[in-house]
DRENBA-656244 format. One line per 3 residues: number of its first residue (from 1); their letters; for each residue x, y, z of C-alpha. Coordinates in Angstrom, 3 decimals. Layout:
! DRENBA-656244
NUM = A = X/Y/Z  ...
! end
This chain:
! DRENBA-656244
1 = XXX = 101.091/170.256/101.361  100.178/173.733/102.561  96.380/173.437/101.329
4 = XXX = 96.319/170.996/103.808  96.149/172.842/107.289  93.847/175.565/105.199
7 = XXX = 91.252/172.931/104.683  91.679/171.471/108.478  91.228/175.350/109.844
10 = XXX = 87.904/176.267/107.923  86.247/173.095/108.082  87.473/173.091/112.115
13 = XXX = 85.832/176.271/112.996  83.289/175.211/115.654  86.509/173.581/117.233
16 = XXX = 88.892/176.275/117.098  86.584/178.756/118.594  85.714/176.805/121.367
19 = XXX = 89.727/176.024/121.860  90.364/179.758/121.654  87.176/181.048/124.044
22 = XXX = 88.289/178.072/126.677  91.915/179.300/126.754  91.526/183.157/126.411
25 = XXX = 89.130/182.700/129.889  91.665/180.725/131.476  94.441/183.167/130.747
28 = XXX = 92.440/186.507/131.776  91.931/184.958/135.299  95.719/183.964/135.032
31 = XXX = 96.763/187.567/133.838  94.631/189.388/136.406  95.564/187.229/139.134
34 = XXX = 99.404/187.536/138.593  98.862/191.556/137.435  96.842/192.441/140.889
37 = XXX = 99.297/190.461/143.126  102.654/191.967/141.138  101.198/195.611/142.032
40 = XXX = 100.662/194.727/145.733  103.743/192.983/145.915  105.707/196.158/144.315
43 = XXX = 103.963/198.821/146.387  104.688/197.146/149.837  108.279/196.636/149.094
46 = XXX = 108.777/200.222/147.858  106.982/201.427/150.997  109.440/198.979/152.951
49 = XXX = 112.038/200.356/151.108  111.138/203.940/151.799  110.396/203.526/155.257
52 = XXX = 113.476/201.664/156.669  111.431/198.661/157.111  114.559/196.377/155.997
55 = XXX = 115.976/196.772/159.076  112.652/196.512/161.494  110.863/193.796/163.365
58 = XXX = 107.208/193.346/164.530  106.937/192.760/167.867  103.459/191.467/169.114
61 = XXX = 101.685/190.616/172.346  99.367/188.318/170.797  100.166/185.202/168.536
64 = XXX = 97.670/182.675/167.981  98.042/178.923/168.998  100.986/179.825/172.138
67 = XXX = 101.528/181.709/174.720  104.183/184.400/174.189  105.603/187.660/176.445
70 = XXX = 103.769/190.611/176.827  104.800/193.774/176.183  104.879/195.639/179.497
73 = XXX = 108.205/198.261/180.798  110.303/195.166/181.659  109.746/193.132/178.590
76 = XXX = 110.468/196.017/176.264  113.827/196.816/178.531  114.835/193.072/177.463
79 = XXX = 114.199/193.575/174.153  116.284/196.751/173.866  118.746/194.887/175.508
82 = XXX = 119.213/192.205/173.018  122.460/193.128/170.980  122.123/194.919/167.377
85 = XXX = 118.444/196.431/168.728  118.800/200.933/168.378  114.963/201.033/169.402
88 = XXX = 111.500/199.668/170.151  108.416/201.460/170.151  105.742/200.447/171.694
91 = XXX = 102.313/201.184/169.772  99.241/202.037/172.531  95.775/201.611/170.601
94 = XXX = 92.921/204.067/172.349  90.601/206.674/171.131  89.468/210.717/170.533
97 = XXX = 86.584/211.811/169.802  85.138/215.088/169.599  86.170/217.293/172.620
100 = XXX = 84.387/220.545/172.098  80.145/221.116/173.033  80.247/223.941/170.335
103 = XXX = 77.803/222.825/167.737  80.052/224.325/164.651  83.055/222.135/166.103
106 = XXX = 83.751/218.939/164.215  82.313/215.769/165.172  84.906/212.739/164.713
109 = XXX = 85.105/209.638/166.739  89.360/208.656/165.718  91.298/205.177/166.984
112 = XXX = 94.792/206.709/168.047  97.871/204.832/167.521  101.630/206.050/168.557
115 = XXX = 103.673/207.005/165.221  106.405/204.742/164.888  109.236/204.174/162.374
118 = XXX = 107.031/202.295/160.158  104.661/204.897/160.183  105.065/206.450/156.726
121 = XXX = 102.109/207.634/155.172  102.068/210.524/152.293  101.764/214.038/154.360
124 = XXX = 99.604/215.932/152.783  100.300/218.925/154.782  102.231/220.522/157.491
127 = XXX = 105.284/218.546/158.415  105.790/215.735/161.270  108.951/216.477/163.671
130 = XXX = 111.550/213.964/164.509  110.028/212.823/167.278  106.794/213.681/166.938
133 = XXX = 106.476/215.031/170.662  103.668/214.729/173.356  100.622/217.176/172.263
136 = XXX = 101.359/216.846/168.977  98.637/215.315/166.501  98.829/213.825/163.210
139 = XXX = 95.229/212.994/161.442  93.828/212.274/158.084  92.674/214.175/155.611
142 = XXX = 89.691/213.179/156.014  87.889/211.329/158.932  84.294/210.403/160.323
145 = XXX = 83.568/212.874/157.506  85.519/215.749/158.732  88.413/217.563/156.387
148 = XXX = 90.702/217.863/158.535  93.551/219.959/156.546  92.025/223.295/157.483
151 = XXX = 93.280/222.353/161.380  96.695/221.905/160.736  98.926/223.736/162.862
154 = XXX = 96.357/224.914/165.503  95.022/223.301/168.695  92.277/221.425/168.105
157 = XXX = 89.785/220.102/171.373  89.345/216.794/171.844  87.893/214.010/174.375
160 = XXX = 89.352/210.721/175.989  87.580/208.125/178.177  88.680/207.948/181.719
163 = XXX = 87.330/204.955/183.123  85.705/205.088/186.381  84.804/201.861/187.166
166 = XXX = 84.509/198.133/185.431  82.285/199.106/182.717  81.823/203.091/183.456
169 = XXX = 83.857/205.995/182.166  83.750/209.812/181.945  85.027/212.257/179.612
172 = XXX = 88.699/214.040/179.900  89.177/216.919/177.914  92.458/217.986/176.193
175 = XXX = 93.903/219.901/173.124  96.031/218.673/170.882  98.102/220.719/168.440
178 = XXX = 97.907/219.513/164.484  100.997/219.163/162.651  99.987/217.551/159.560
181 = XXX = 97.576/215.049/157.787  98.263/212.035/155.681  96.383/210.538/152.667
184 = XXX = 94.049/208.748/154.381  94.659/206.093/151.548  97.426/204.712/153.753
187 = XXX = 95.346/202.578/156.200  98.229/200.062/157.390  96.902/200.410/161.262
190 = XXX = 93.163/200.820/159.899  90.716/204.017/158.600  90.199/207.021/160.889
193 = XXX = 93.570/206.710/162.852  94.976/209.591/164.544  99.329/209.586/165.267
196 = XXX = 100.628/210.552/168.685  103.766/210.604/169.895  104.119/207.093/171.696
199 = XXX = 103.762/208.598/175.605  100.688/210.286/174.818  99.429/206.998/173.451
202 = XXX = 100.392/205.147/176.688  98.547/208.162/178.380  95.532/207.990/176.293
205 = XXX = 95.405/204.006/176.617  96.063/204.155/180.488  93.298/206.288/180.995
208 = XXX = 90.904/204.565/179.071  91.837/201.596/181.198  91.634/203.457/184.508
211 = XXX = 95.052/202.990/185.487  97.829/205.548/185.647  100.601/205.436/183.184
214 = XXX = 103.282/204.253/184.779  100.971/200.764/186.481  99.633/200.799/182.669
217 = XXX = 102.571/200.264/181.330  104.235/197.647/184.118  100.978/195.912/184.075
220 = XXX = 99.104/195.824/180.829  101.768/197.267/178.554  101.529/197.867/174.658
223 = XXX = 99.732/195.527/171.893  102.992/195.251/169.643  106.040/197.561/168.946
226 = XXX = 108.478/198.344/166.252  112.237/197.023/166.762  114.943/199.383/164.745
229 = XXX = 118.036/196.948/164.272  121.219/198.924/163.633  121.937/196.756/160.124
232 = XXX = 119.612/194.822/157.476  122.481/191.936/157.857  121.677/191.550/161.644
235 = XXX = 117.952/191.360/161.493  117.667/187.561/161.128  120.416/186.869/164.012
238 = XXX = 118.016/189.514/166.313  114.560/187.803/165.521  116.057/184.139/166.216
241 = XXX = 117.203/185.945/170.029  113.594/187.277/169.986  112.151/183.825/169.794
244 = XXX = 114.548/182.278/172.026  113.467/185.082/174.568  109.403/184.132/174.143
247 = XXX = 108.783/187.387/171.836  106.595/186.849/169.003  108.876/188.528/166.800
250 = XXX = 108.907/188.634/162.997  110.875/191.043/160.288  108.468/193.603/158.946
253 = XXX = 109.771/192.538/155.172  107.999/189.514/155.642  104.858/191.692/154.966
256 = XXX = 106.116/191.319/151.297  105.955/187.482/151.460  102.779/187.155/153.435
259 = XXX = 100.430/189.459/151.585  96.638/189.764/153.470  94.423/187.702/152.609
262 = XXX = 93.102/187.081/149.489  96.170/188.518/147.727  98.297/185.386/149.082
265 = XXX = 95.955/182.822/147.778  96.299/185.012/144.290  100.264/184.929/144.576
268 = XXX = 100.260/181.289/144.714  96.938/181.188/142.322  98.773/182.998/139.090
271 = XXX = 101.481/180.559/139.492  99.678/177.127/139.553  97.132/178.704/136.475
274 = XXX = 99.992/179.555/134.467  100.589/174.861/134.528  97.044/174.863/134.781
277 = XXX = 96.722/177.000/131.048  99.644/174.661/129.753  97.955/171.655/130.973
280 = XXX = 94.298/172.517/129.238  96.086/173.790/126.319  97.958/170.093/125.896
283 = XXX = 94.633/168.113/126.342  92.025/170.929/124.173  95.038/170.677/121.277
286 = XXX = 95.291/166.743/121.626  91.530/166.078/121.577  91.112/168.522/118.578
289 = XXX = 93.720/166.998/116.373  92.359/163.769/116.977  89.344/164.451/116.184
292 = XXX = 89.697/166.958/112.907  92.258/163.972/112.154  89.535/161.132/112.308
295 = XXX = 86.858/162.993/110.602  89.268/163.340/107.760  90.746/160.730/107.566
298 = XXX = 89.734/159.912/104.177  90.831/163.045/102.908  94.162/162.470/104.369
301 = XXX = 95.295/159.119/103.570  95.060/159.880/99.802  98.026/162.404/100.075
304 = XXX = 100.366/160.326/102.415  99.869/156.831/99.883  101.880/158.340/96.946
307 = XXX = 105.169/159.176/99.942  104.147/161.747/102.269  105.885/161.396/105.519
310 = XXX = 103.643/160.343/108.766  105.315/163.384/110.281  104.442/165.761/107.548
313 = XXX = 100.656/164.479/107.849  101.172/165.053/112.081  102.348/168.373/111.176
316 = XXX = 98.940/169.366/109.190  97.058/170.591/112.224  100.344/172.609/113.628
319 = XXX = 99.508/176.133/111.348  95.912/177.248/112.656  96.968/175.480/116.183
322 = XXX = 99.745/177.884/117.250  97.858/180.488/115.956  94.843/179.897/117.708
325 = XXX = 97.251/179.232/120.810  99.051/182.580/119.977  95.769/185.241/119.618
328 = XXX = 94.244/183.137/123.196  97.565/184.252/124.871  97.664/188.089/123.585
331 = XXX = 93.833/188.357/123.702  93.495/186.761/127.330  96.985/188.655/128.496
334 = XXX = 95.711/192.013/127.712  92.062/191.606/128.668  93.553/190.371/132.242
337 = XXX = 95.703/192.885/132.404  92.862/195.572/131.695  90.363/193.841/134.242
340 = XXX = 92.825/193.931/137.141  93.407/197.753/136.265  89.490/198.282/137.176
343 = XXX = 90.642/196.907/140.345  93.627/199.088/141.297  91.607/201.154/143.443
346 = XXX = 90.364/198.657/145.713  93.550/197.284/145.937  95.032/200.471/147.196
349 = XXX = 92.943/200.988/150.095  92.957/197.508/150.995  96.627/197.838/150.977
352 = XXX = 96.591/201.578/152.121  99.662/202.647/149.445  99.411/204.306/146.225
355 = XXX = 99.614/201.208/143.264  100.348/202.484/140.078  99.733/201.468/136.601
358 = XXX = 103.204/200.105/135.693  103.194/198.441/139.565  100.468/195.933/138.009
361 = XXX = 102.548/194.529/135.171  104.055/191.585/135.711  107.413/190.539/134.994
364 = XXX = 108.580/190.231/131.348  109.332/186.095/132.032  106.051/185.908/133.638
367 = XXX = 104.549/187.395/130.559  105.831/185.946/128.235  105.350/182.573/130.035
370 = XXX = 101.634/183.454/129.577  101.408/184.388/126.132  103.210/181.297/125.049
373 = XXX = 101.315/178.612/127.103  98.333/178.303/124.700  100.145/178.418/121.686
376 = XXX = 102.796/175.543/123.156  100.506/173.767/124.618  98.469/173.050/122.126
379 = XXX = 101.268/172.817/119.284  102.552/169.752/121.699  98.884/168.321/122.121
382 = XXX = 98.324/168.587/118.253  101.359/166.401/118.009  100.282/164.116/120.577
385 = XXX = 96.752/163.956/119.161  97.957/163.511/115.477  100.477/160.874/116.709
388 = XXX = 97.791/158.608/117.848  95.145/159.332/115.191  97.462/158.364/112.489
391 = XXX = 98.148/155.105/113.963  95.369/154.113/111.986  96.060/152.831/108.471
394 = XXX = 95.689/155.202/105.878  95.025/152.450/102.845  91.887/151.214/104.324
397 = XXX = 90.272/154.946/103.442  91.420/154.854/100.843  90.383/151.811/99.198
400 = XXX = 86.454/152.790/99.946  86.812/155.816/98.061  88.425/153.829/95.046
! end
């Protein structure tokens, strides 16, 4: 019985390699889809994790679709009123640029932002205090093509906008004393973003809109803020207050369910292709067996006449089937795997956090999930195929060949 599948296999070469190139391409986009999305997925939630950000909340100004509260010195007061709440910080977005006329001083042009608890990008050196206090700068290693590192710990000059009218503004000068500088691989509020301490943001962002800090704040106030809640248990009972209070309010761990962009369409992508492998599997191994079935037919009625079983006959096309399924799954596992690799470093400074290699793989029921789609799926469409080509009977054959 065994010379059987050998005989369907050679003579169902063209077939098999167009089975096993259709499948392998399927399961590369499958495995480099579900390998790029498990290393974002890993290297947000191990920066949440490192950061506190179980126990935080985005607060926003801006929410698309409805109107929601701003965040100017009275909202913020009702926030840090609701119960559970240790802290919000308010994040002012402004600018520096370069603050000095002589010509060997850098040129930069920076968008500041206050540091806030979920600021945690990897210092590269010097050290940031807790709080990091008014006059105090943190940049990036490198900026507008400046290396910053050789500033840190010395006053460096630098230049705000003062607005002097509607659409007129004039130069303030200031100096601001570096205490350290991140990897500028950690990009969560953008590239070329200088830290202040939150008052000197307000400051900065006042100015810019001619007002004085204290009107600034009353008036326009900040574009979001981070909420500290004093337990990871009470963080769901403080957003639902939040809401009921008009904040658009939302935990910052959600940043691990809502990847950006593309990588959220991938999440839900690996997980569809992985039915989507098992359904093409099904119909390429059904069609096949039908077809090597019918176009030797002759050859295998002559066997099943003197007693072979119909299920030993449906069973013919099983041997080179799972193994075709089988070397698809490895072949198109690894070569995913490999592509989405080539992609790690776009993914990190899309993300702005360091991905590494063992971040990408995915887990070991996800693998093996894709791995054993081809071969299952077409094992059951070889069955399915066989079933119906072997309704045919196998005397009629035969009797031509007699």
């Amino acid at each position: 019985m065994w010379r059987w599948p050998g005989a369907v296999l050679r003579r169902s070469n063209s077939s098999i390699r167009s089975t096993l190139g259709l499948l392998v391409v399927l399961t590369v986009l499958v495995s480099g889809l579900a390998s790029v999305t498990t290393g974002a997925r890993t290297a947000v939630e191990r920066e949440l994790l490192r950061s506190g950000g179980l126990t935080q909340l985005d607060v926003s100004s801006l929410e698309t679709g409805r109107a929601v509260r701003e965040l100017d010195a009275e909202n913020l007061d009702r926030v840090r009123d609701v119960a559970h709440v240790v802290e919000a910080v308010p994040d002012h977005v402004s600018s520096i640029y370069t603050g000095s006329a002589d010509p060997n001083a850098p040129t930069f042009d920076l968008t500041t932002h206050s540091w806030r608890p979920s600021t945690r990008p990897t210092i590269v050196r010097g050290e940031v205090p807790r709080p990091l206090r008014p006059g105090q700068l943190v940049l990036p290693v490198h900026g507008s093509g400046v290396d910053f590192n050789r500033f840190v710990g010395e006053e460096l000059p630098v230049a705000y906008t003062r607005a002097t009218g509607e659409r007129s503004g004039t130069p303030a000068h200031t100096t601001f004393e570096v205490v350290a500088t991140y990897d500028p691989g950690w990009r969560f509020d953008g590239p070329d973003t200088a830290y202040v301490a939150p008052e000197t943001a307000a400051v900065l962002a006042a100015a810019k809109a001619g007002m004085s800090p204290e009107r600034y704040r009353s008036t326009t106030g900040a574009t979001s803020a981070v909420v500290s809640v004093s337990e990871q248990r009470n963080v769901p009972t403080v957003v639902e207050k939040l809401r009921e209070l008009g904040f658009s309010a939302s935990p910052v761990a959600d940043r691990v369910r809502n990847l950006p962009g593309v990588l959220g369409a991938a999440e839900l992508g690996y997980r569809i292709g992985i039915l989507v492998v098992l359904a093409v599997a099904v119909l390429t191994g059904s069609s096949s067996a039908r077809s090597g079935l019918h176009h030797r037919f002759s050859e295998l009625a002559v066997p099943r006449i003197p007693g072979d079983s119909v299920s030993g006959i449906r069973r013919i096309p099983l041997g080179g089937t799972v193994l075709t399924g089988l070397l698809a799954g490895v072949v198109g596992g690894t070569a995913g795997f490999g592509g989405a690799l080539l992609l790690r470093g776009s993914l990190e400074r899309l993300l702005g956090l360091e991905v590494g290699v063992t971040d990408m793989l995915p887990s070991p029921l996800w693998g093996a999930a894709l791995v054993l789609a081809p071969p299952i799926g077409l094992a059951v469409g070889a069955l399915l195929g066989g079933h119906v080509a072997l309704r045919r009977d196998p005397h009629t054959p035969a009797r031509s060949q007699a």
